[in-house]
C-alpha positions as CSV (number, residue, x, y, z in Angstrom):
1,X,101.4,86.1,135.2
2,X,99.0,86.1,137.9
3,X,96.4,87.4,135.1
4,X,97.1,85.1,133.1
5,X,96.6,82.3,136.0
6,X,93.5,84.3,136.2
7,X,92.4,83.3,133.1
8,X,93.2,79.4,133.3
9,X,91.2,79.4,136.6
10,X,88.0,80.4,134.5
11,X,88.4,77.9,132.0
12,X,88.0,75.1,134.3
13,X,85.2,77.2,135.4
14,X,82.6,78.3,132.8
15,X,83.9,75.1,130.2
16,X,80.6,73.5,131.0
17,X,78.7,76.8,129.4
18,X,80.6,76.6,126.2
19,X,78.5,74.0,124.5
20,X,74.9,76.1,125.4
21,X,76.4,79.4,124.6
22,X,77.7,79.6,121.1
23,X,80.5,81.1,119.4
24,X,81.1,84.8,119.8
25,X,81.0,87.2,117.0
26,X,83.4,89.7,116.0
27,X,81.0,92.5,116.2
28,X,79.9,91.4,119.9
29,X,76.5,93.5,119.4
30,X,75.3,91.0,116.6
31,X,74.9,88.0,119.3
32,X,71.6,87.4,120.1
33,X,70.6,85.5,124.0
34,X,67.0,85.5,123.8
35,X,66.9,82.0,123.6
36,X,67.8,82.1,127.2
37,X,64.6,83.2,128.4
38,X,63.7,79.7,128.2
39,X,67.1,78.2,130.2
40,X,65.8,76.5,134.1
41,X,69.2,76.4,135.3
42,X,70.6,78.7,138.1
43,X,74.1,78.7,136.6
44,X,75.6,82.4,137.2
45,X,76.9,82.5,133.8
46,X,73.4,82.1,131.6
47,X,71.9,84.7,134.4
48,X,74.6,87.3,133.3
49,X,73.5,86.6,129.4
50,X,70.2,87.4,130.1
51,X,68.5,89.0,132.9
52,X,65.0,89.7,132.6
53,X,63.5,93.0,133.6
54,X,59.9,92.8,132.8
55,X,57.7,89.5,133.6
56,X,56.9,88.6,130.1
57,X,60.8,88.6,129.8
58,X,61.0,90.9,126.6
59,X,62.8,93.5,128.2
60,X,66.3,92.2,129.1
61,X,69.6,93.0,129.2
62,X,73.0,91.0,128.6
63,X,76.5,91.4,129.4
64,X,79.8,90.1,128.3
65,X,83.7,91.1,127.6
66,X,86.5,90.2,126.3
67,X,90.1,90.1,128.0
68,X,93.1,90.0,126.5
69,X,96.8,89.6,127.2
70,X,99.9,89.7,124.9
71,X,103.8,89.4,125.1
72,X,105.8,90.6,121.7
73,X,109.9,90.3,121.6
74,X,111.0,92.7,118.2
75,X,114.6,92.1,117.5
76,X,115.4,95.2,115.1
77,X,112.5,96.6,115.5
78,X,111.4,98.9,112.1
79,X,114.4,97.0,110.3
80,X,116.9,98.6,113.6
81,X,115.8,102.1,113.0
82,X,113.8,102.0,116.8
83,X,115.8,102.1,120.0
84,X,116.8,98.3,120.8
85,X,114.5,96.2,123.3
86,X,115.8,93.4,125.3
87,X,113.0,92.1,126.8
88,X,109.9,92.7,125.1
89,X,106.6,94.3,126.1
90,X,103.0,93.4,127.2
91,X,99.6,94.6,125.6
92,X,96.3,94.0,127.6
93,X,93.1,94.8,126.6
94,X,89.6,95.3,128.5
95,X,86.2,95.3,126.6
96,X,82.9,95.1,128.8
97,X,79.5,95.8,127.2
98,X,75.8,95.6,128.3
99,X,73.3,95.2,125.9
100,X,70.0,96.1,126.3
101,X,66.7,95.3,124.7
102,X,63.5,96.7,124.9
103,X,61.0,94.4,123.0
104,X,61.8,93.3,119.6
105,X,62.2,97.0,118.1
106,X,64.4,98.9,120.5
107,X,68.3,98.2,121.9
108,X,70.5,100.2,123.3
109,X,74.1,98.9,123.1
110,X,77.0,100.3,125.1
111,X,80.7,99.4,125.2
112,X,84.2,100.1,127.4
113,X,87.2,99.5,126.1
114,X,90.6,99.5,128.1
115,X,94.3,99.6,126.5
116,X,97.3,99.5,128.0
117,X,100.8,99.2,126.7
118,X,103.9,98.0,129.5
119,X,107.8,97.7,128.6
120,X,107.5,99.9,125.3
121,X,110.9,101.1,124.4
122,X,109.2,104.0,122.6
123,X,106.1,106.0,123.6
124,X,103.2,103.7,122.6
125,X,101.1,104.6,119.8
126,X,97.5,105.4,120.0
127,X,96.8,101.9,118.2
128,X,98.6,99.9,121.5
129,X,97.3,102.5,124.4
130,X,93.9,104.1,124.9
131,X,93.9,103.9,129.0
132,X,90.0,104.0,128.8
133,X,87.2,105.3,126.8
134,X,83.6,105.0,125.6
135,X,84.2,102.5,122.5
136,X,80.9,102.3,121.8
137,X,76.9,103.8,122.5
138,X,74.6,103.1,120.1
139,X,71.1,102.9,120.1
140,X,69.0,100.7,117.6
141,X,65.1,101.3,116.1
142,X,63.4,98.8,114.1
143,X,61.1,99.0,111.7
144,X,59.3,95.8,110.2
145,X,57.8,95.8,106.9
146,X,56.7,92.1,108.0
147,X,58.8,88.9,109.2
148,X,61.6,88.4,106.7
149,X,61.9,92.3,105.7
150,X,63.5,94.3,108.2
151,X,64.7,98.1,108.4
152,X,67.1,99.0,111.7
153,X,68.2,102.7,112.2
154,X,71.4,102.8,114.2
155,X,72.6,106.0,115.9
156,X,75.8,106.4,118.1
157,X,79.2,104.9,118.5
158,X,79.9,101.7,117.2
159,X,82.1,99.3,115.3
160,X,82.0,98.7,111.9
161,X,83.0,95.6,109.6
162,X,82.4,94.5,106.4
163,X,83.5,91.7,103.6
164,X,87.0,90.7,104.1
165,X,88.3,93.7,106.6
166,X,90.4,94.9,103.7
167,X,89.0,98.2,103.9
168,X,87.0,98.3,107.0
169,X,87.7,96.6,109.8
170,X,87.4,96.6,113.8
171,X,91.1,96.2,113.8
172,X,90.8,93.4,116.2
173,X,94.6,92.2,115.8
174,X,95.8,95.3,117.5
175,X,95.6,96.0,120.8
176,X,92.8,99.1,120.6
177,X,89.4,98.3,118.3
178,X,88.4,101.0,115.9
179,X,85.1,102.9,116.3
180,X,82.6,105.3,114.3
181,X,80.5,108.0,114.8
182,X,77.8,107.0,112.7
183,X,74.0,107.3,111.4
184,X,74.0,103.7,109.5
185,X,70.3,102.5,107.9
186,X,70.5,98.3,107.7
187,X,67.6,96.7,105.5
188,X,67.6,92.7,105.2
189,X,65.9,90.0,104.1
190,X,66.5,85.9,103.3
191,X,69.5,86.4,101.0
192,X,70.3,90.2,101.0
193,X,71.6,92.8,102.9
194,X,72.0,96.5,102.4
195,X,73.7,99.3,104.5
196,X,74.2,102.6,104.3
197,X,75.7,105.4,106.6
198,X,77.5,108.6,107.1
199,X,80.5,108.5,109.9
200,X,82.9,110.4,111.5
201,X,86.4,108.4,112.6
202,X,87.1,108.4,116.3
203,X,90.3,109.3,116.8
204,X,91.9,107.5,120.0
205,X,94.1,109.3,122.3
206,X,96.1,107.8,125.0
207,X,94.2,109.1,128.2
208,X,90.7,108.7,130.2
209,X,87.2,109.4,128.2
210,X,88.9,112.2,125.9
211,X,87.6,110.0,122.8
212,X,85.9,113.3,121.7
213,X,84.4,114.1,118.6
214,X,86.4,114.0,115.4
215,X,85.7,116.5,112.9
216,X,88.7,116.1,110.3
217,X,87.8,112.5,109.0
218,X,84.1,111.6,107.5
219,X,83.6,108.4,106.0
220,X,80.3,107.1,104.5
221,X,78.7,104.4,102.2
222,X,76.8,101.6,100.9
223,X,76.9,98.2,101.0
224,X,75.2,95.6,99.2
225,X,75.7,91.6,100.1
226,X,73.4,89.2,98.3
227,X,74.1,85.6,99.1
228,X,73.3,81.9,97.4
229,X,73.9,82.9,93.8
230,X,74.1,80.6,91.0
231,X,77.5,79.8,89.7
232,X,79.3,83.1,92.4
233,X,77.5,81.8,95.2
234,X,77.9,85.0,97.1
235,X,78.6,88.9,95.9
236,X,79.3,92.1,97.4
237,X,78.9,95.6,95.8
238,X,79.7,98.4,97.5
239,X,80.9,102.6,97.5
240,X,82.9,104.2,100.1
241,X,83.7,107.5,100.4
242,X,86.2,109.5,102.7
243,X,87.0,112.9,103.2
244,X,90.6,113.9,105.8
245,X,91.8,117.4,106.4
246,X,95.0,116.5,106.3
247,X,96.6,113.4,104.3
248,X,100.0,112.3,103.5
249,X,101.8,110.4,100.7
250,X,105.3,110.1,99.5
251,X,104.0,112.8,96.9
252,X,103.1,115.6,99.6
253,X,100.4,116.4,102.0
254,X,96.9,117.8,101.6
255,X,93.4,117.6,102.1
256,X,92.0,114.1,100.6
257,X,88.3,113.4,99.1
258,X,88.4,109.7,97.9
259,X,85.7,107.9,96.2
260,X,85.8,103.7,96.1
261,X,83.9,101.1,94.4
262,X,84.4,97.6,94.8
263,X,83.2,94.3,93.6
264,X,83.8,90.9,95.9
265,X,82.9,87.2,95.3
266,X,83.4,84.9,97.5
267,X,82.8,81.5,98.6
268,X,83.5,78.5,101.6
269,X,81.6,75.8,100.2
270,X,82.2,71.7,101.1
271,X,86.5,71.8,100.7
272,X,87.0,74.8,98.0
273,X,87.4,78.3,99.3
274,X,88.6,81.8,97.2
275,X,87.8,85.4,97.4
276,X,88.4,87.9,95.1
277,X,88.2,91.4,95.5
278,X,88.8,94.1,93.2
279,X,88.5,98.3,94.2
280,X,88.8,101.5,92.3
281,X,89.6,105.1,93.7
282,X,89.2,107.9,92.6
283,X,88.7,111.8,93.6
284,X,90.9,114.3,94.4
285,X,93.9,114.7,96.9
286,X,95.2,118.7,97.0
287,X,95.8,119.9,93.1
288,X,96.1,116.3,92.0
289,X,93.4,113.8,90.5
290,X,93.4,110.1,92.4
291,X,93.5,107.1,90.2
292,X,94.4,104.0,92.6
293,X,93.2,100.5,92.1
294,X,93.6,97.0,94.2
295,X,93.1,93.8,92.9
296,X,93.5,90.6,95.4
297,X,92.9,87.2,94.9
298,X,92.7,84.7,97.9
299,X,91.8,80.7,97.2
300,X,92.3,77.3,99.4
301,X,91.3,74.2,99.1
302,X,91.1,71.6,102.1
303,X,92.4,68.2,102.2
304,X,89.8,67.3,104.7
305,X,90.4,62.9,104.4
306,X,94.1,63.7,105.0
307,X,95.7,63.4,108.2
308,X,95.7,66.9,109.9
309,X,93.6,67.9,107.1
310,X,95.9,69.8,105.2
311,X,94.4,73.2,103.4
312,X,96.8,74.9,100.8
313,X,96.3,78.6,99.8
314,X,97.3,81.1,97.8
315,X,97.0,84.5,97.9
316,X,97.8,87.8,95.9
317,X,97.4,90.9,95.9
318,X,98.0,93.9,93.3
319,X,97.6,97.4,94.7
320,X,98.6,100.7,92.9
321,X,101.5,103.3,93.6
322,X,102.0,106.7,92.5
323,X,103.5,106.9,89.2
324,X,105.7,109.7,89.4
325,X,106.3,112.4,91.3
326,X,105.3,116.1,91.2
327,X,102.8,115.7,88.3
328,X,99.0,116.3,88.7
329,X,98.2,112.6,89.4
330,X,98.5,110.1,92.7
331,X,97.9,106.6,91.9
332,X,98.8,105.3,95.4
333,X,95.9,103.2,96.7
334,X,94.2,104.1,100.3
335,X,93.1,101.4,102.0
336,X,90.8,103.1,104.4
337,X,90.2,101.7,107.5
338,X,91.8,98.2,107.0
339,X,92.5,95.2,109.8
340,X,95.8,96.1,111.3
341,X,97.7,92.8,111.3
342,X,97.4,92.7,107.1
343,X,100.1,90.2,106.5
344,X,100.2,88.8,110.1
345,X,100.3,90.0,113.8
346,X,104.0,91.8,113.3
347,X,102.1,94.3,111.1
348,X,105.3,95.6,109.5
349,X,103.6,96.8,105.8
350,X,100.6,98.0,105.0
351,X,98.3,97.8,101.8
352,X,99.4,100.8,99.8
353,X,102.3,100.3,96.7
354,X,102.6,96.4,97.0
355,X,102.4,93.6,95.2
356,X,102.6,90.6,97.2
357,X,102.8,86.5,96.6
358,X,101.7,84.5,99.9
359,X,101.4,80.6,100.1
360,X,100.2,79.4,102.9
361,X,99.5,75.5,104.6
362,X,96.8,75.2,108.2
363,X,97.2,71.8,109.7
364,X,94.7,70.5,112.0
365,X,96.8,68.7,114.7
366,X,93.9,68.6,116.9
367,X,90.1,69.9,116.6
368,X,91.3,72.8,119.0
369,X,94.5,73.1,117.8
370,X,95.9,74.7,114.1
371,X,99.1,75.4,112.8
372,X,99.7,78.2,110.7
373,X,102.8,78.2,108.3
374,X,103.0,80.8,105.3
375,X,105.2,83.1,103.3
376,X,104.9,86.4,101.9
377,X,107.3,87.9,99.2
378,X,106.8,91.6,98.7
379,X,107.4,94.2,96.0
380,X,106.5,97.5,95.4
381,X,104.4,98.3,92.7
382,X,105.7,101.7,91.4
383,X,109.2,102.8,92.3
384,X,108.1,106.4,92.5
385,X,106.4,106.0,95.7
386,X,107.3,104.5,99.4
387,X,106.1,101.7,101.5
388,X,103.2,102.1,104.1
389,X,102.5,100.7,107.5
390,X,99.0,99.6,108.1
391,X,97.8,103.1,108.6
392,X,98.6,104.3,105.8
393,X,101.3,106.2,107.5
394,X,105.1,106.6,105.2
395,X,107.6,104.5,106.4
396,X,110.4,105.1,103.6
397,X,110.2,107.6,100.8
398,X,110.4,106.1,97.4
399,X,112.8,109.2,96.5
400,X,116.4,108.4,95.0
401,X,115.6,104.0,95.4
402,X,115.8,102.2,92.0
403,X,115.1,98.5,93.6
404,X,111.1,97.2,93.8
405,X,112.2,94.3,95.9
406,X,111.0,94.9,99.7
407,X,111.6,91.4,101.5
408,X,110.5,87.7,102.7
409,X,108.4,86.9,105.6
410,X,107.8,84.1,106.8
411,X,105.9,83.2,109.7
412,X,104.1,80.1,111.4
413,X,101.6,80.5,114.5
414,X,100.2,77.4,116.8
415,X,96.6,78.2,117.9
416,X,94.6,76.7,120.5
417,X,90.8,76.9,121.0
418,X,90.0,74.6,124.0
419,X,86.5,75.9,123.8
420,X,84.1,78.9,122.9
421,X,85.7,81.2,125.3
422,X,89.2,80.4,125.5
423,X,92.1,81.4,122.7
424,X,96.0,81.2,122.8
425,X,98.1,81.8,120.4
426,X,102.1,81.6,119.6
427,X,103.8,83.2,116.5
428,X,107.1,83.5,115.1
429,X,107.7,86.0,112.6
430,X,111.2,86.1,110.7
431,X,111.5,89.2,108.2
432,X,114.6,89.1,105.6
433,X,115.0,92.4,103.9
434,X,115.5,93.2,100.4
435,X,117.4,95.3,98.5
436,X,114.7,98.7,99.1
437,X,115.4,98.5,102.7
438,X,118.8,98.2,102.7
439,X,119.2,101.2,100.3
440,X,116.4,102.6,102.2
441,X,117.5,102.4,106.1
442,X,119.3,100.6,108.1
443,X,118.1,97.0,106.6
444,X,118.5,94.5,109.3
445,X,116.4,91.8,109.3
446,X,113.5,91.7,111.6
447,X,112.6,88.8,114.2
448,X,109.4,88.9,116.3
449,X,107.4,86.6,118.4
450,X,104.4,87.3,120.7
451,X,102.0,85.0,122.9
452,X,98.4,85.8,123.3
453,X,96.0,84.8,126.0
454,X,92.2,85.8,125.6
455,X,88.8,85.0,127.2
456,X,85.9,86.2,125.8
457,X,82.5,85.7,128.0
C-alpha cells in the first residue's frame, strides 16, 4: 500500500512533464530524447532524460524505468487442480535502464530488471519471480549509406518484438520481460524495414545475476516490414527458425528444429482496423516430420461519432494440433516466443491446438478511461493432442478425451491513463469449463481478478 501511495504522490508530481515527454515505447531503447538538448528549463525530470557529457551535447546519456505493482485473486486456480488461495498474491516489478549515446553512430544500452512474487500458494514460476538480473546490455554501431538509408549492428542482451507479439514478444503482461542473446543486423529506410539475427533464449531463474548463458535454445531470422502499400496498406514477411534440446508435446519429448514463415497485413487507418496473420512450420521434432499451421484473423471498426465511441471486433484464430498419435508426423503448432497474456491477463491457454471465436466491444467513457468487455469460446482443433499454457507447456493430455469443447471466458477490464506515465487497470476474468476439462481434471470453473498500478518515467 505505501508503494502504491508512492506512486500517486509522483503523479501529482511529474503530470506537468507528460505533455513535453511523449509516450513510452514498448521496447524502451527505441525512445529517442535528443530533442532535449534544446530544453532551458531546470526541471529535474528533462535533466534525468538527457544529460549532456561533452559541450557540443552529442554525447549524452538518458535514464528511465518502469514500476509496477499487481494484486491477482484465482478462485480454482488451473480449474481447482492448485492448492486453494484465500487471499491472493502480489507481483511487482523493477526495470531501470541508462542509455547512452556517443554521437549519432554509437549507443550502448543497459537494463535491470527486478521480479518479485508475494502470497503465492505454490513456488512461483520463473515467469512471476526473477529477484534480479541483467535484462539487457547491448551495444549499437551505425553505419550510414546517406540520410534515409541506415544499417545498425546490435550485439548483446536485449528485447525483442515484432508484428503482432504472436510469436515474439517482450512478454510484457507477465510479471518478468523476455530477453535475447543476440547478433541482430537492422537496415531501414522511408517505408521499409529489414532485420535479421541469430539468438540464444535467456532462460530466467529465480535468484541474483545467475541469468547465464543459455546453450539449449537458438532462435534466429528475418524480418521484412514494408509500409504504405496500395490496396494492403502495410505487409510483413518474415522466417523464424528455432532449435531446443529438449521439447515436449502430448506426442513425446525430443529435440526440436522448427522452421516458420509467415505472411501479415495489417492496417489502422481513419475508423477500420483488421490484421491477419497466417504461419507455416515445418522441420523436424525427434523421428517425426513437423507440419503445423496458424491462421488468425483480427478486424474492428470504431464508432468514433457515437457516444463513448464504441469499436466492435472480431477475432479468430485457427492453429493446428497433432493428428494422431505415435505416427511419424506432429502437426501441433509452436508458437515460439509469444506475449504471455494471449487471451487476457489470466493467461489460462496458450496458442497451440485451438480454435477460438472472440467478440469484443472498447468504450471510451473518458479520453483516459476504456472499458474493455469481450468473450472467447474455445475449441481444440485435433482431439489427438492436449491444451497448452502460454509456454507451450502441456496442461492436459489429449489421451482417452473424445470432446473438442474447452470453455467460455469472458472478461471485461476498466483502464485508466491519466497521463503519459501513469496506468491502472482492473479486470475480472470468469472461466466456465467445457466438457474437455471436466473429463479432463477436476473442471471447476475459474474466477480471477487483479489490479495493476504502473509508472513508467
Amino acid at each position: 500500500m505505501k508503494k502504491l501511495i508512492f506512486i500517486l504522490f509522483l503523479f501529482s508530481w511529474i503530470n506537468g512533464f507528460s505533455q513535453r515527454v511523449g509516450s513510452f515505447k514498448s521496447l524502451r531503447y527505441d525512445e529517442d530524447y535528443s530533442f532535449l538538448e534544446k530544453d532551458t528549463t531546470k526541471a529535474w525530470y528533462p535533466k534525468m532524460k538527457f544529460v549532456p557529457l561533452s559541450q557540443n551535447k552529442t554525447t549524452y546519456i538518458s535514464y528511465g524505468g518502469d514500476v509496477r505493482f499487481q494484486y491477482f485473486y484465482v478462485k480454482n486456480e488451473d480449474w481447482g487442480e492448485a492448492p486453494e488461495d484465500k487471499d491472493g498474491y502480489i507481483l511487482t516489478r523493477y526495470l531501470f535502464h541508462a542509455d547512452f549515446h556517443a554521437g549519432k553512430y554509437f549507443r550502448t544500452f543497459i537494463q535491470l530488471q527486478s521480479s518479485l512474487a508475494n502470497g503465492k500458494e505454490t513456488v512461483p514460476s520463473p515467469v512471476d519471480e526473477n529477484q534480479l538480473d541483467l535484462h539487457q546490455t547491448f551495444v549499437d554501431a551505425v553505419l550510414p549509406f546517406n540520410e534515409r538509408h541506415l544499417l545498425t549492428v546490435r550485439v548483446g542482451r536485449q528485447e525483442l518484438l515484432y508484428g503482432s507479439q504472436r510469436l515474439i514478444a517482450v512478454r510484457d503482461g507477465p510479471n518478468n520481460r523476455q530477453s535475447f542473446d543476440a547478433v541482430k543486423l537492422l537496415y531501414s529506410q522511408s517505408n521499409f524495414k529489414a532485420d535479421l539475427f541469430f539468438s540464444h533464449f535467456v532462460r530466467s531463474k529465480p535468484k541474483i545475476f545467475d541469468d547465464g548463458f543459455n546453450n539449449n535454445n537458438k532462435f534466429w531470422g528475418a524480418y521484412i516490414i514494408r509500409n504504405k502499400l496500395p490496396f494492403l496498406q502495410n505487409l510483413d514477411l518474415y522466417y523464424l527458425g528455432l532449435w531446443k534440446k529438449t521439447a515436449a508435446f502430448d506426442d513425446g519429448i525430443g529435440k526440436e528444429l522448427r522452421h516458420s514463415i509467415g505472411s501479415r497485413i495489417w492496417s489502422n487507418k481513419n475508423n477500420w482496423r483488421y490484421d491477419i496473420e497466417g504461419v507455416y512450420q515445418f522441420g523436424k521434432f525427434a523421428e517425426k516430420n513437423i507440419n503445423g499451421w496458424t491462421l488468425s484473423f483480427n478486424t474492428g471498426y470504431k464508432f468514433s461519432k457515437a457516444k463513448f465511441k464504441p469499436e466492435a471486433g472480431i477475432k479468430s484464430e485457427w492453429i493446428s494440433g497433432d493428428a494422431s498419435y505415435g505416427d511419424k508426423k506432429l502437426q501441433t503448432f509452436n508458437p515460439l516466443f509469444p506475449r504471455g497474456g494471449y487471451f487476457g491477463l489470466a493467461s489460462l491457454i496458450g496458442p497451440a491446438n485451438l480454435f477460438d471465436i472472440h467478440p469484443s466491444l472498447t468504450l471510451e467513457l473518458k479520453k483516459t478511461l476504456l472499458l474493455d468487455i469481450d468473450y472467447d469460446i474455445f475449441w481444440r482443433y485435433s482431439k489427438n493432442d492436449g491444451i497448452y499454457g502460454p509456454n507451450v507447456l502441456l496442461i492436459y493430455s489429449g489421451k482417452n478425451n473424445p470432446y473438442k469443447f474447452i470453455g467460455k471466458q469472458f472478461s471485461t477490464d476498466l483502464v485508466y491513463t491519466p497521463n503519459n506515465f501513469l496506468y491502472f487497470r482492473w479486470e475480472f476474468t470468469w472461466f466456465d469449463t467445457g466438457e474437455y476439462l471436466k473429463e479432463a481434471g477436476t473442471g471447476k470453473d475459474i474466477f480471477f481478478t487483479g489490479v495493476t498500478a504502473q509508472l513508467k518515467f
